[in-house]
Structures are given as C-alpha cells and as structure tokens.
Rosetta silent file (secondary structure, phi, psi, omega in degrees, C-alpha in Angstrom):
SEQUENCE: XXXXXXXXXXXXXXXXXXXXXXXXXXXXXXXXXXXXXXXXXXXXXXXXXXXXXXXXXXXXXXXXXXXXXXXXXXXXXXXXXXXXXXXXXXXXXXXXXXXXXXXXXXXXXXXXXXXXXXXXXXXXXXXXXXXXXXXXXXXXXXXXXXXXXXXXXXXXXXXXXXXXXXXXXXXXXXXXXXX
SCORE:     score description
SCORE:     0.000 S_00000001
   1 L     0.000  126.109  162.406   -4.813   39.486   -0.227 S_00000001
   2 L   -58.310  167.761  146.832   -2.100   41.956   -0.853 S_00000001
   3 H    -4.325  -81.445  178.233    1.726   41.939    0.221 S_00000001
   4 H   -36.878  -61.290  177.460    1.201   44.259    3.033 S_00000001
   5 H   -47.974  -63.102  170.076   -1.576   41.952    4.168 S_00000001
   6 H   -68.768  -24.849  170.759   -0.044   38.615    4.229 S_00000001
   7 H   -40.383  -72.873  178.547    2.961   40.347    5.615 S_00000001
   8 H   -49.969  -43.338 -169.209    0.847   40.874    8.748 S_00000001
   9 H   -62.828  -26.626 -172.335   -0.967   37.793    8.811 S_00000001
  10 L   -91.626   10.167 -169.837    1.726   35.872    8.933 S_00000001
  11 L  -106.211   -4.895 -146.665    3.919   38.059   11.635 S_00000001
  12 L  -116.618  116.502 -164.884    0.861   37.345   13.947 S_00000001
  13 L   -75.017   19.334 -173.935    2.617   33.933   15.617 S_00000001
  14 L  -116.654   15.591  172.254   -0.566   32.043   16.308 S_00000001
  15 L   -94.361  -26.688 -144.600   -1.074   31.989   12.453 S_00000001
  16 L  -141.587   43.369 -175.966    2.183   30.960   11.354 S_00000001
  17 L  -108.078   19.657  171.902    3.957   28.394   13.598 S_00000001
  18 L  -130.483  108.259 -155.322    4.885   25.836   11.720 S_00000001
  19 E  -110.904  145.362 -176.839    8.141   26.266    8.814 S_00000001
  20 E  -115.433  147.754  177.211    9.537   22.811    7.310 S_00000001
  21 E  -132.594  114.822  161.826   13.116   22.580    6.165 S_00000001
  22 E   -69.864  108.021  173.966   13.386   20.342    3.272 S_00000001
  23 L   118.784  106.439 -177.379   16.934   18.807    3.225 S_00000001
  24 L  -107.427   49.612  163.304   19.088   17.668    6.151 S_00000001
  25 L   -61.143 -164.470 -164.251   22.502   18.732    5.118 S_00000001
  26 H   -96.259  -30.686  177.664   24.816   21.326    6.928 S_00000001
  27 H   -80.975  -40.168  166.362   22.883   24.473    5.305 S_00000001
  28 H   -44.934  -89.261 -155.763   19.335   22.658    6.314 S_00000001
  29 H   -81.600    5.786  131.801   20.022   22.430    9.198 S_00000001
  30 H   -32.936  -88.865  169.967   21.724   25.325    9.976 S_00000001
  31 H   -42.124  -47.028 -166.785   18.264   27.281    9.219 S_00000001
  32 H   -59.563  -31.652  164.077   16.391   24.751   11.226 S_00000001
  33 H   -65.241  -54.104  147.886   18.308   25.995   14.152 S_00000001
  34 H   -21.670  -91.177 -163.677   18.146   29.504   13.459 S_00000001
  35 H   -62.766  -11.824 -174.291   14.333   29.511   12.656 S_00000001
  36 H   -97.112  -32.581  167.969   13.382   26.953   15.444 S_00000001
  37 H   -58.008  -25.538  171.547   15.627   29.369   17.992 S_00000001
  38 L  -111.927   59.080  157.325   13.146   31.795   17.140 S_00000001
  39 L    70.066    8.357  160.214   10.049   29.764   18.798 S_00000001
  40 L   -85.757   78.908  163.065    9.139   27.946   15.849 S_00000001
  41 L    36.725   89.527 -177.020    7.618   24.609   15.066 S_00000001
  42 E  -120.495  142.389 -145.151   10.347   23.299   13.022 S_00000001
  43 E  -145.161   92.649 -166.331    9.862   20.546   10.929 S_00000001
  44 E  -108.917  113.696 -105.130   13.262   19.120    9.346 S_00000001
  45 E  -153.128  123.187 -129.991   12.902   16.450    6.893 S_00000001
  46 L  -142.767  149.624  158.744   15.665   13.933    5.983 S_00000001
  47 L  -121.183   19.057  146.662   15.454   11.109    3.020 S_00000001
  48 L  -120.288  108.425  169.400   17.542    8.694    4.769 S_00000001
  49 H    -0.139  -62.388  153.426   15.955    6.938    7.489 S_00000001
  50 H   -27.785  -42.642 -166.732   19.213    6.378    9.275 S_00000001
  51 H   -89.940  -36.048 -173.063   20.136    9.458    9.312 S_00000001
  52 H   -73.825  -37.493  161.602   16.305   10.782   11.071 S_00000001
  53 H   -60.088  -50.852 -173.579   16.772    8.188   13.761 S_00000001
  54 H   -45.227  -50.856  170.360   20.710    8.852   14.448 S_00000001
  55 H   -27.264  -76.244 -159.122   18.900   12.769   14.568 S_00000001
  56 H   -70.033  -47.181 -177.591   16.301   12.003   16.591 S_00000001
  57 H   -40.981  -71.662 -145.307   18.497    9.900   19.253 S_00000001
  58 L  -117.327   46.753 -171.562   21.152   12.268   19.799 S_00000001
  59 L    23.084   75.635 -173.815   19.625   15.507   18.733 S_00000001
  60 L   173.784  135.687 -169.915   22.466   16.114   16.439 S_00000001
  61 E   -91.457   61.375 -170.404   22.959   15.968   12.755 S_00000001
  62 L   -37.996  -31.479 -165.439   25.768   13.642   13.541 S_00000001
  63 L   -88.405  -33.450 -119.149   26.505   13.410    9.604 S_00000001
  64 L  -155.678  -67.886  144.488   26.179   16.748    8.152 S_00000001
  65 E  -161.413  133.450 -163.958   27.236   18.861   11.500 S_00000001
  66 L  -100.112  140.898  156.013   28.541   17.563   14.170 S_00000001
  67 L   105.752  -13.659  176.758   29.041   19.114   17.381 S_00000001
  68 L  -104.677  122.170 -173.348   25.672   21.570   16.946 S_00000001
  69 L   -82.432  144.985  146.734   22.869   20.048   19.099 S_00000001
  70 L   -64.565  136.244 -122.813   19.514   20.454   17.755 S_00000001
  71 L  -120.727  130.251  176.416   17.370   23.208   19.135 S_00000001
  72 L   -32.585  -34.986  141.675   14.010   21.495   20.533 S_00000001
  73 L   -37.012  -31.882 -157.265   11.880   23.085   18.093 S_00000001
  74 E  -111.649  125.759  147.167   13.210   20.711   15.085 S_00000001
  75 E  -108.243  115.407 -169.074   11.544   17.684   14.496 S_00000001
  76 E   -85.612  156.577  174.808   13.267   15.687   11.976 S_00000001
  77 E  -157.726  174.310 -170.888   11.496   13.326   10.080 S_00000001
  78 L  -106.527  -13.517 -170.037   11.361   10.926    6.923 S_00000001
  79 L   -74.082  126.410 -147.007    7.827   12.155    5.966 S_00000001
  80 H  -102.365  -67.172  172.920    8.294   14.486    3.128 S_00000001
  81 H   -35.046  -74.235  175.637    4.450   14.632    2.808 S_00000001
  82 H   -29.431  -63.836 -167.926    4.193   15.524    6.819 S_00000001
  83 H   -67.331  -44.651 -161.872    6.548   18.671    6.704 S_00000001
  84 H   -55.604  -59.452 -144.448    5.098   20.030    3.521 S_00000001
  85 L   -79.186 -101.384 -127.287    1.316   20.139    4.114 S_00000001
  86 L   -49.987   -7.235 -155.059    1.933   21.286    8.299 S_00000001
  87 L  -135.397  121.316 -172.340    3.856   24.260    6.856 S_00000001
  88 L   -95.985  -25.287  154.868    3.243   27.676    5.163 S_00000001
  89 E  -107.860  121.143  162.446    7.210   28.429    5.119 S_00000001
  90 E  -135.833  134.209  134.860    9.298   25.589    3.339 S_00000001
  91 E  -110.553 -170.341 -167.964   12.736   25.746    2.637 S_00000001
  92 E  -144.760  107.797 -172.959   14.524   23.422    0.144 S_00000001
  93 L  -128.129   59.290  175.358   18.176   22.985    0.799 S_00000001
  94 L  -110.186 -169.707  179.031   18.677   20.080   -0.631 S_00000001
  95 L   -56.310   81.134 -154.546   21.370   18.854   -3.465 S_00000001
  96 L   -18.572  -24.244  171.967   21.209   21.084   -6.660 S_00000001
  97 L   -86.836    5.158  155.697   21.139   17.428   -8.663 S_00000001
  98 L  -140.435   24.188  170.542   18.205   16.407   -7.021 S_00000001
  99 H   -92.880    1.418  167.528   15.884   19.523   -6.432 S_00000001
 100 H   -70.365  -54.032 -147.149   13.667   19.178   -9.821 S_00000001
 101 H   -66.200  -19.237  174.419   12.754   15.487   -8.237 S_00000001
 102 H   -82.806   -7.083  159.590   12.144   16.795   -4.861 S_00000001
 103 H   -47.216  -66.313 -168.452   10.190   19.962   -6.640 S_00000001
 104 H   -74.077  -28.578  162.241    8.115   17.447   -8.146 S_00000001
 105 H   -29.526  -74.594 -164.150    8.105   15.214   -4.907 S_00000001
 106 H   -80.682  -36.004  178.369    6.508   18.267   -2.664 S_00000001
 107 H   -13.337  -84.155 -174.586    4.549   19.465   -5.084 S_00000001
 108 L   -61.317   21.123  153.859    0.956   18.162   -4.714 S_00000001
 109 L  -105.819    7.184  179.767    1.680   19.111   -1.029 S_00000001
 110 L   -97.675  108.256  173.899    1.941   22.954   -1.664 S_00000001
 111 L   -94.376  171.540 -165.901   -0.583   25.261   -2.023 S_00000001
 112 L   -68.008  -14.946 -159.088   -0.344   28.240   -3.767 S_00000001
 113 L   -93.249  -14.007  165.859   -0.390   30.554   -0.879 S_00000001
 114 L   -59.096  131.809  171.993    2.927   28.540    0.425 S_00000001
 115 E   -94.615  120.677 -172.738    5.970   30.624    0.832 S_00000001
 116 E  -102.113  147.120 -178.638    8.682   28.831   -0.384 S_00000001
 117 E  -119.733  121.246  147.908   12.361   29.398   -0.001 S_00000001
 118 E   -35.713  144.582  153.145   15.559   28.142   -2.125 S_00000001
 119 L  -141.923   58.902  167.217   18.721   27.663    0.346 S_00000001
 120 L  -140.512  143.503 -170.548   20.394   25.173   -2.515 S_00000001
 121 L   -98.257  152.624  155.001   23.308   26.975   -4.765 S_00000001
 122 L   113.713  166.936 -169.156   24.027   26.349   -8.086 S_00000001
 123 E  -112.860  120.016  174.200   22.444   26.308  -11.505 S_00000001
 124 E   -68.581  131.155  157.970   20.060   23.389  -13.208 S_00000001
 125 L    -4.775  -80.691  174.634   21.619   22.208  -16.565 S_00000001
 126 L   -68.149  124.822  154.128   18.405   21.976  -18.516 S_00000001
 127 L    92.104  -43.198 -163.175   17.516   25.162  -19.326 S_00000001
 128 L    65.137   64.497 -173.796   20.258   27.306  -16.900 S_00000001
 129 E  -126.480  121.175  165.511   17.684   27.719  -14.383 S_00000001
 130 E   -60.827  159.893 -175.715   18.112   28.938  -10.704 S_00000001
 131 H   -70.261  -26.904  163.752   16.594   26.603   -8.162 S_00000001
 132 H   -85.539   20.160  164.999   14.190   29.048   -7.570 S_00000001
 133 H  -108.749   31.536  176.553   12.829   29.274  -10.848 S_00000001
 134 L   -87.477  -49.888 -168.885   12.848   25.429  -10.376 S_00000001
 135 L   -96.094  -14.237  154.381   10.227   25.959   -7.612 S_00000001
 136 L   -55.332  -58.725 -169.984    8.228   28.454   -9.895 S_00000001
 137 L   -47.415  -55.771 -171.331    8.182   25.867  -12.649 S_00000001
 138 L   -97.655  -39.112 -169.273    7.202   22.317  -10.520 S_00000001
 139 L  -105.431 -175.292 -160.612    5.168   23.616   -7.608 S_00000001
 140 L   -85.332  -23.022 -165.996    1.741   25.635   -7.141 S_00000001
 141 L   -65.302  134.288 -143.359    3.223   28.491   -5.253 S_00000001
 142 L  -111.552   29.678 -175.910    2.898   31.470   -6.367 S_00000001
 143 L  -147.114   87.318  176.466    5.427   33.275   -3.547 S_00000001
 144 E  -112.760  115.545  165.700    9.294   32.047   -4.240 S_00000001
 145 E  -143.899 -145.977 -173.647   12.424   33.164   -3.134 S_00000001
 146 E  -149.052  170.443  178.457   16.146   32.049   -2.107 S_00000001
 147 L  -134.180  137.061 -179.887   18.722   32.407    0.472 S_00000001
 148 L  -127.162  173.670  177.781   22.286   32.045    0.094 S_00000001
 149 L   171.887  141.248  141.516   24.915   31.906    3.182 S_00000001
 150 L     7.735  131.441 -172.057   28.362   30.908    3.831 S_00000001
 151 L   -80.936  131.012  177.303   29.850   27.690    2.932 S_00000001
 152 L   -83.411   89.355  153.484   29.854   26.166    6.642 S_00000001
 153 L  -104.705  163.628 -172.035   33.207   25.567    8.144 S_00000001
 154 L   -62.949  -71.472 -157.130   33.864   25.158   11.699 S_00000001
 155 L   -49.488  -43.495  166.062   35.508   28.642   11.636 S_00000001
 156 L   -21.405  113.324  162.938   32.186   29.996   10.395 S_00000001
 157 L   -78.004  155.354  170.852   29.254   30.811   13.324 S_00000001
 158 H   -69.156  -51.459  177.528   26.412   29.585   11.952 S_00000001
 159 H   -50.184    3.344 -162.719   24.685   32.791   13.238 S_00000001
 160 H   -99.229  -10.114  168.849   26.618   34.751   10.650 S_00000001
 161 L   -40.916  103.008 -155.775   23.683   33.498    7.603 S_00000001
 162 L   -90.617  165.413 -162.381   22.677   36.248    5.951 S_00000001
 163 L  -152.196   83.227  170.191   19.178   36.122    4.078 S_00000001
 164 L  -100.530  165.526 -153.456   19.065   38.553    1.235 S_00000001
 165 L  -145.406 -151.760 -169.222   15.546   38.127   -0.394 S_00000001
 166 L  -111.603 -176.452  168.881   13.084   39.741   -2.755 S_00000001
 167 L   -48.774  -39.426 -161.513   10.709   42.657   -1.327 S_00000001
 168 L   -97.107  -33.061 -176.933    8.076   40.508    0.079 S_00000001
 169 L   -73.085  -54.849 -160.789   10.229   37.706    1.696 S_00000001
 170 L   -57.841   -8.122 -150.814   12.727   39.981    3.031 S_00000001
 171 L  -160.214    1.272  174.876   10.613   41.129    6.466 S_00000001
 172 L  -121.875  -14.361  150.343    9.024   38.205    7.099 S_00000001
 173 L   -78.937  -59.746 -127.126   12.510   36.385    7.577 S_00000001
 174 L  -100.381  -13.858  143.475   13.593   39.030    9.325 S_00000001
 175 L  -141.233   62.907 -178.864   10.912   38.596   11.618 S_00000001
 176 L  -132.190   43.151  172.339   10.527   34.963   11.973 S_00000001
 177 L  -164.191   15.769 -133.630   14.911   34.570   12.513 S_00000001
 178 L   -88.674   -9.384 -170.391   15.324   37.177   14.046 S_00000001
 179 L   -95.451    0.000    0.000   17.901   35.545   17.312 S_00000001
C-alpha cells in the first residue's frame, strides 16, 4: 500500500477509531483532549496506578493539569499492552529519560503498519538521537514521526498545539484533530 492509499484508508473513520496516548503528563494529555474532541476512541495510558484511578474518578489529570476535565473519549488506563495493540495511531509523550524503556516496553505490541508519533522533546545521550529515531530503532514500525508544541502554562490554550510533521503524517493529523 502506498502513501496516498493509507492516507485514505485511514481518513475513512470506521477504519481508524482508536489512537492511544502513551504518557499522562501535561503534553499527553493535552493531545488526548484534542484528538478525543475530534470523535475519537482515546486511549490514555498512565504508569502510576494512582494517578489512572484519581483520572478515572474525577475525569481530570489532577497531577499533570488541573482544571482541564477530560473529554469522554479518553480512557485512561494502566495497561500499556491494552492501548498499544487497540491502536493504529500511538503517541509517546512520555519523559525523554525513560522513552528507550518504554520503546522497548510497547514494542512487541506494534506492528509495522502502526503510525507512531513522538510528542517528547529533547535528545537521547547515547548516540544524540531524537526520540523519534528512538522509535525507528526499538519498535517494528515502519511510519514515525514527532510533534512538538508549547511548553503548557496556564496562559497557554491548549488549542494553540501546533503539529508540524513529515509529508505523510502531516494530513492525517490534520484530519483526525482537526477541532
């Protein structure tokens, strides 16, 4: 399947409804609103327990940002496994000083045909490697790109997260975020 191809298949929303956001932070979830505002299946995935219940009780990332309700769409969870494999879009916004182990984590839960997106800043050590040649390196997928956006302070809208991407990426965010 070309570009062009998967482009379509994946615009067509009874193909493509389910996107996982690796990483419950302020930038996580911050997408997860954004892409679950635009009717998707969102699947937001937390590694501390505490933190997925306080989540689920009061729909609100109490920890990370407070004061944004979660949009009905997002299910947070502790399963790692669970978000990966239901999802064909993952993005991975977790801490630059732990994305090789969660690289290696999601791995065997990625096929090649997943598109995955960086949203974590910063440069690995070893090597001087962006995180998304992080997610070339440890997982199968052969379709990687990254997102950057505004350090979130309360003056900041959240809606102001810009997505600049590679040719292939670039239109298929724009139309699965599009609100």
């Amino acid at each position: 399947m070309d570009n062009m191809q998967l482009i379509q298949t994946l615009r067509e929303p009874e193909k493509f409804m389910q996107i996982a956001i690796i990483g419950g932070g302020n930038f996580g979830t911050a997408v997860a609103n954004i892409v679950a505002r635009n009717g998707h299946k969102t699947h937001l995935w937390m590694r501390d327990a505490e933190q997925v219940q306080d989540t689920l009780t009061h729909r609100e990332n109490r920890r990370y940002l407070p004061g944004h309700k979660l949009h009905d769409m997002i299910h947070p969870t502790g399963d790692l496994a669970l978000a990966a494999q239901a999802s064909s879009l993952i993005f991975v916004a977790v801490p630059s000083h732990s994305f090789k182990q969660v690289c290696e984590q999601i791995a065997p839960h990625i096929q090649p045909s997943d598109i995955l997106i960086s949203a974590t800043k910063g440069i690995y050590a070893d090597g001087f490697r962006l995180m998304s040649q992080l997610l070339e390196e440890y997982t199968p997928s052969t379709r990687v790109g990254a997102i950057s956006g505004p350090i979130l302070l309360r003056k900041l809208p959240i809606s102001s997260i810009r997505a600049p991407l590679s040719q292939l990426v670039t239109p298929l965010l724009a139309a699965w975020c599009r609100k």
